[in-house]
C-alpha positions as a Markdown table, in Angstrom:
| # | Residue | x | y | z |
|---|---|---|---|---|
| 1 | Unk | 3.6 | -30.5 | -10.2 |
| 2 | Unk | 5.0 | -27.6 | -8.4 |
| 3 | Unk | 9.4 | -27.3 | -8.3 |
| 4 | Unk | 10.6 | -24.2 | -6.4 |
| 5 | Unk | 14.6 | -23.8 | -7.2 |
| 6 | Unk | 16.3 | -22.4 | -4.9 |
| 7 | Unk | 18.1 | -22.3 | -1.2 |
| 8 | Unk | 15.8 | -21.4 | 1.8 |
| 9 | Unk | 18.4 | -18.7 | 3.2 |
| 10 | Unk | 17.6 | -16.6 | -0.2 |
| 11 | Unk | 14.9 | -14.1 | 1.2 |
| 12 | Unk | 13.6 | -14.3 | -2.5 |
| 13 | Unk | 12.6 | -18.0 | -2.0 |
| 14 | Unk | 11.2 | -17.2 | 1.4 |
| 15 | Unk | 8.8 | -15.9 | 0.0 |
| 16 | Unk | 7.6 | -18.1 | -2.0 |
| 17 | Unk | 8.2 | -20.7 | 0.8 |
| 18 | Unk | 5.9 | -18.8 | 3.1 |
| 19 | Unk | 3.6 | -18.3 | 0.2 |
| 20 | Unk | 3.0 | -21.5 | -0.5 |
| 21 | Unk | 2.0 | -22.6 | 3.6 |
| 22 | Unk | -0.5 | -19.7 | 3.6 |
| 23 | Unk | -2.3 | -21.4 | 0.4 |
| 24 | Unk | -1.3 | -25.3 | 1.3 |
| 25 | Unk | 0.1 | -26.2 | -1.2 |
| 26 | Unk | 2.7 | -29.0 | -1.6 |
| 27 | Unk | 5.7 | -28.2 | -3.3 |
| 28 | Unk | 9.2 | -29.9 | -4.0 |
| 29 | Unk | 12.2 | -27.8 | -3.1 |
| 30 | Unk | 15.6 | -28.1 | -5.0 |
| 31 | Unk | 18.7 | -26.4 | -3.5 |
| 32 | Unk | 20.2 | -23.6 | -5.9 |
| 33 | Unk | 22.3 | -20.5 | -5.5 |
| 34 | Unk | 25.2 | -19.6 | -3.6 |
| 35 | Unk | 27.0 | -22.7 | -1.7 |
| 36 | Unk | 24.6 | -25.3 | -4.2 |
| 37 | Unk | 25.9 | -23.9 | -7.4 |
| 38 | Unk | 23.4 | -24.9 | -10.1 |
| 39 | Unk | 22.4 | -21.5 | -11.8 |
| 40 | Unk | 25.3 | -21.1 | -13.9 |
| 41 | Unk | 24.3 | -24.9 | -15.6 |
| 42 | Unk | 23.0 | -24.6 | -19.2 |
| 43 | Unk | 19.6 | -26.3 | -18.0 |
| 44 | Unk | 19.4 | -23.9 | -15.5 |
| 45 | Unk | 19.5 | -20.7 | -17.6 |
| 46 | Unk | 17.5 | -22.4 | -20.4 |
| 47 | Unk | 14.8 | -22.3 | -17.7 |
| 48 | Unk | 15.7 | -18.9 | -15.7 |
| 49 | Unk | 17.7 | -16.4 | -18.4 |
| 50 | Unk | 18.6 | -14.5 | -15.4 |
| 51 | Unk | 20.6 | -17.0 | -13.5 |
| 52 | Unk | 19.1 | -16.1 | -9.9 |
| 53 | Unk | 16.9 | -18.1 | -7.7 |
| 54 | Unk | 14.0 | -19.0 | -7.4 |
| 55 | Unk | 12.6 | -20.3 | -10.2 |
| 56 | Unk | 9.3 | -21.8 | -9.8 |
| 57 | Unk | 8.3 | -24.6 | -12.4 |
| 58 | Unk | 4.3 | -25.4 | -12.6 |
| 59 | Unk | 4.2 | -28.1 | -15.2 |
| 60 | Unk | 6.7 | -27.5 | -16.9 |
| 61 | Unk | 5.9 | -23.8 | -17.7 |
| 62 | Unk | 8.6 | -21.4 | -15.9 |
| 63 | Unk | 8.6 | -18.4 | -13.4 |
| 64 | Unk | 11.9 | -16.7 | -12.5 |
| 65 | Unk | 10.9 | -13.7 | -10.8 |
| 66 | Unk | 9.7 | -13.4 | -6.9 |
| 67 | Unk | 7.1 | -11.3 | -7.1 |
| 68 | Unk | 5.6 | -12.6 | -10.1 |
| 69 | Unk | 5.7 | -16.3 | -8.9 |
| 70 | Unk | 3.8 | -15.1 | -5.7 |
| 71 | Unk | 1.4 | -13.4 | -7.8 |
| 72 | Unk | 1.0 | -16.9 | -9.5 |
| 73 | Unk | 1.1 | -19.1 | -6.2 |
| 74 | Unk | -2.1 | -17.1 | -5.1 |
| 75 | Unk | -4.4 | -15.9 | -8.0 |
| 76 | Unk | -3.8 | -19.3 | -9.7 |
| 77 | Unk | -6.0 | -21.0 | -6.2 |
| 78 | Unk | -8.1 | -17.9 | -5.9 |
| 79 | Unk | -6.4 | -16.8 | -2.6 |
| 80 | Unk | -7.3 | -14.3 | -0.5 |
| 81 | Unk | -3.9 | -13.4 | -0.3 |
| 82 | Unk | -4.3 | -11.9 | -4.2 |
| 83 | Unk | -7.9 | -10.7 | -4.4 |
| 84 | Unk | -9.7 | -10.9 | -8.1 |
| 85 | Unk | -10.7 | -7.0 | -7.5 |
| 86 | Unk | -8.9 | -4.9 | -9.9 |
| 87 | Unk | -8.1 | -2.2 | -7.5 |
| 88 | Unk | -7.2 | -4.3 | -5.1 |
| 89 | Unk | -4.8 | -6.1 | -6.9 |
| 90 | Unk | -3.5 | -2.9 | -8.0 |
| 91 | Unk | -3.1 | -1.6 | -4.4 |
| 92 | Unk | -0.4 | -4.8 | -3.5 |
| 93 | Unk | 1.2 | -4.3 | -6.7 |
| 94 | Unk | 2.3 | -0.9 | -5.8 |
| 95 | Unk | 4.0 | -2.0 | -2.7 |
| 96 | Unk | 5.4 | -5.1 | -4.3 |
| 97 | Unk | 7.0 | -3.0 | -7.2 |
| 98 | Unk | 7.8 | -1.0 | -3.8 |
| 99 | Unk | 10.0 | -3.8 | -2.7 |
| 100 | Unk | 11.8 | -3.6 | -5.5 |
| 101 | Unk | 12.3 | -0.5 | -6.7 |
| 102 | Unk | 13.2 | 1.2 | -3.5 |
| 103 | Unk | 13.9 | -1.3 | -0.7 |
| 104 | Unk | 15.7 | -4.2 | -2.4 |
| 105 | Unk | 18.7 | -2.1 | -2.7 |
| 106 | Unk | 19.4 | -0.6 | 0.5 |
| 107 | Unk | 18.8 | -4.0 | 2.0 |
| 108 | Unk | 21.2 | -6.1 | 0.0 |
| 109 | Unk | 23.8 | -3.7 | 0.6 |
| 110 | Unk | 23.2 | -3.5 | 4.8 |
| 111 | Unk | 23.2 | -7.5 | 4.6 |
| 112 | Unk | 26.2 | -7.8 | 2.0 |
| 113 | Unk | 27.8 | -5.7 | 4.3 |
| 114 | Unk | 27.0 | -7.0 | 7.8 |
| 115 | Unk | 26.5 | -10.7 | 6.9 |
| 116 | Unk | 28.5 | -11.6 | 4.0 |
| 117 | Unk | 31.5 | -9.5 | 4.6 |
| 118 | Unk | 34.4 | -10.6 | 7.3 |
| 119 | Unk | 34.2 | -8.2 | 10.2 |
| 120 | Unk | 38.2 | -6.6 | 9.2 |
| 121 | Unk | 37.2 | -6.2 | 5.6 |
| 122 | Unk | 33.8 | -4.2 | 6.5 |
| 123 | Unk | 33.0 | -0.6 | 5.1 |
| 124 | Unk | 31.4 | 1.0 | 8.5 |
| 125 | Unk | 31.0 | 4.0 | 6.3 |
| 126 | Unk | 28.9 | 1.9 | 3.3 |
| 127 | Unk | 26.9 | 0.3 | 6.2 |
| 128 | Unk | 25.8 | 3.1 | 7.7 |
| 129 | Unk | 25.1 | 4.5 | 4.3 |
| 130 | Unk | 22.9 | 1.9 | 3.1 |
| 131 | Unk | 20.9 | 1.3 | 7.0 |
| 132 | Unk | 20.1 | 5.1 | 6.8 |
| 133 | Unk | 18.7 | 4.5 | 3.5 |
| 134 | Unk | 17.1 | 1.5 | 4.0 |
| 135 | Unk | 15.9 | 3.5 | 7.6 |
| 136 | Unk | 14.1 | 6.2 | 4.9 |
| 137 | Unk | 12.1 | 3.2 | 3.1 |
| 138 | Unk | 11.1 | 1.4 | 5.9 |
| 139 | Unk | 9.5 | 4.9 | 7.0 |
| 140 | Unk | 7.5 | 5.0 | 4.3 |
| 141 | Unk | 6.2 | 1.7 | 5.4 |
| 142 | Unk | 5.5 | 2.6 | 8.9 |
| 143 | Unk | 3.5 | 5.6 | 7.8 |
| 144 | Unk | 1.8 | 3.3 | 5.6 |
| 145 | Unk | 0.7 | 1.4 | 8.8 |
| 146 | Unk | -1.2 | 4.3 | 9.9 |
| 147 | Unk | -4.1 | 3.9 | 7.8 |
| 148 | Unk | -4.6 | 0.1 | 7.9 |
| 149 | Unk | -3.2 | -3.6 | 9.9 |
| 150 | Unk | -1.3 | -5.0 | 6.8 |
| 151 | Unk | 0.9 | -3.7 | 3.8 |
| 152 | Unk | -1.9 | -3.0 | 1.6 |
| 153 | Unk | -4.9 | -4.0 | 3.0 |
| 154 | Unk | -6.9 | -5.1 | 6.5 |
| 155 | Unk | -5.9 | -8.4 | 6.0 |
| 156 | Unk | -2.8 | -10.4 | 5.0 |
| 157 | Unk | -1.8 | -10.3 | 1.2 |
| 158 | Unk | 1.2 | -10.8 | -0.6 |
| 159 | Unk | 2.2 | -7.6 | -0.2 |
| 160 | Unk | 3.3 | -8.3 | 3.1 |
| 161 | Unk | 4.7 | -11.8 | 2.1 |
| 162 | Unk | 6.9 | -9.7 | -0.4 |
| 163 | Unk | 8.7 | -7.5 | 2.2 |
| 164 | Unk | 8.3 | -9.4 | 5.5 |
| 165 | Unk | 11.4 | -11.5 | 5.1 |
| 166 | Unk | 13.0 | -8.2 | 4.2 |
| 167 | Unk | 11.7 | -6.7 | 7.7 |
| 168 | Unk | 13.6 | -9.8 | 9.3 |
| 169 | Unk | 16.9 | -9.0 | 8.1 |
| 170 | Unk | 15.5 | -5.0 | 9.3 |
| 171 | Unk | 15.0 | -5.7 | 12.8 |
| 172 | Unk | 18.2 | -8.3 | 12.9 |
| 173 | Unk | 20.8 | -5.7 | 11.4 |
| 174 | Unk | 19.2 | -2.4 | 12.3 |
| 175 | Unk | 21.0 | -1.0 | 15.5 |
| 176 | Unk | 20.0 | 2.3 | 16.1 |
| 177 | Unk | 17.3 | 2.3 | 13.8 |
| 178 | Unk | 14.4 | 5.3 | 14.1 |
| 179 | Unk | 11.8 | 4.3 | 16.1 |
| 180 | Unk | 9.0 | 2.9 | 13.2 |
| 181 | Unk | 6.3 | 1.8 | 16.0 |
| 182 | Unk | 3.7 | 1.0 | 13.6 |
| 183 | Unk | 6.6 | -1.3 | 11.8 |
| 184 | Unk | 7.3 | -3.2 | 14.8 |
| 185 | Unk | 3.7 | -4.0 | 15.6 |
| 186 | Unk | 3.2 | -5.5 | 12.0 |
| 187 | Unk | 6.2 | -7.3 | 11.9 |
| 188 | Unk | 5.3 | -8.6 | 15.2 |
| 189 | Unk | 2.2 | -9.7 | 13.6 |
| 190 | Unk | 3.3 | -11.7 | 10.6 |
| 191 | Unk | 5.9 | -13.3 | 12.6 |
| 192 | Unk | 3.7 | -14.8 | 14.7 |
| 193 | Unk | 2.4 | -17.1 | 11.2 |
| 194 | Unk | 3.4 | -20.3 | 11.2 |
| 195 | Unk | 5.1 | -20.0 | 7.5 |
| 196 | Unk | 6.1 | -16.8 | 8.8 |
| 197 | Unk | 7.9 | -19.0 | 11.6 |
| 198 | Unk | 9.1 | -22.1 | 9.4 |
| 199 | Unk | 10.5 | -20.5 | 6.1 |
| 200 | Unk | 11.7 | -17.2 | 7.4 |
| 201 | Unk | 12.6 | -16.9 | 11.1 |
| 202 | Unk | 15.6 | -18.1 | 11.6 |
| 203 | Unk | 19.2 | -17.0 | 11.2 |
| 204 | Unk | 21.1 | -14.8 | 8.5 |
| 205 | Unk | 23.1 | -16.0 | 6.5 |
């Protein structure tokens, strides 16, 4: 039995949302976070010591980071998506720990501050602070994209699962960002995937 915790707006349950149409696999979905409260519950936290979403439960065993449950959702079915190569695997786990080392926190602070903040109360200064930041990660990427189609490989993996529903909030808060060619032709790519489509495109909020 596969739970996923967690409210589909969260970019962090997006991906394991899209994660889990790429492999098929059926899933029940319980709203937590924000609006839905939840995480703060005594169950909750004996499950997820962090308080945040998502949580993934597989029989009864528990997950509470992203990244980790995404490694989970494909190794555990011998996906593609998380090859059994060593070097491989090594390869998208640099640009996962990528995601959140460097991007996670330029990106939170562009969407806190765009999305989540009334326009009189907004910092223009801040913004443009953390968009030129985020701007000097997401290069990084896009030079990246010179070398091969997807994150860290030829193919999809969840490398790109990890930071595509971060490019979404990119491309929908980014005015005036640098021209990132390669970046755009990607993104244009995995949006085009129907989990892609169902779990991630749609709007902030």
């Amino acid at each position: 039995m596969l739970t996923i915790w967690g409210r589909s707006n969260s970019f962090n349950v997006q991906k394991l949302l899209w994660c889990c149409a790429e492999v098929g696999l059926a899933y029940d979905r319980i709203d937590a976070g924000g609006a839905f409260g939840r995480t703060r519950d005594p169950g909750y936290l004996s499950k997820s010591p962090t308080g945040l979403v998502p949580l993934l439960e597989v029989d009864g065993a528990c997950i509470w980071e992203s990244n980790s449950s995404l490694r989970h959702l494909a190794s555990s079915h011998g996906h593609s998506l998380y090859p059994q190569d060593a070097l491989a695997r090594a390869q998208i786990d640099c640009w996962m720990d990528w995601q959140l080392a460097a991007l996670a926190d330029p990106m939170r602070r562009l969407f806190v501050g765009v999305v989540r903040t009334a326009p009189d109360k907004r910092d223009s200064a801040a913004i443009e602070i953390a968009r030129r930041d985020a701007a000097k990660h997401w290069t990084v990427l896009d030079d990246q994209l010179t070398k091969r189609g997807y994150v860290a490989s030829d193919a999809l993996t969840i490398a790109d699962i990890c930071i595509g529903p971060l490019a979404h909030r990119w491309f929908k808060l980014s005015d005036g960002q640098p021209t990132l060619p390669r970046l755009a032709a990607w993104f244009a790519r995995i949006s085009q995937r129907p989990g892609f489509k169902e779990h991630v495109d749609h709007a902030l909020s």
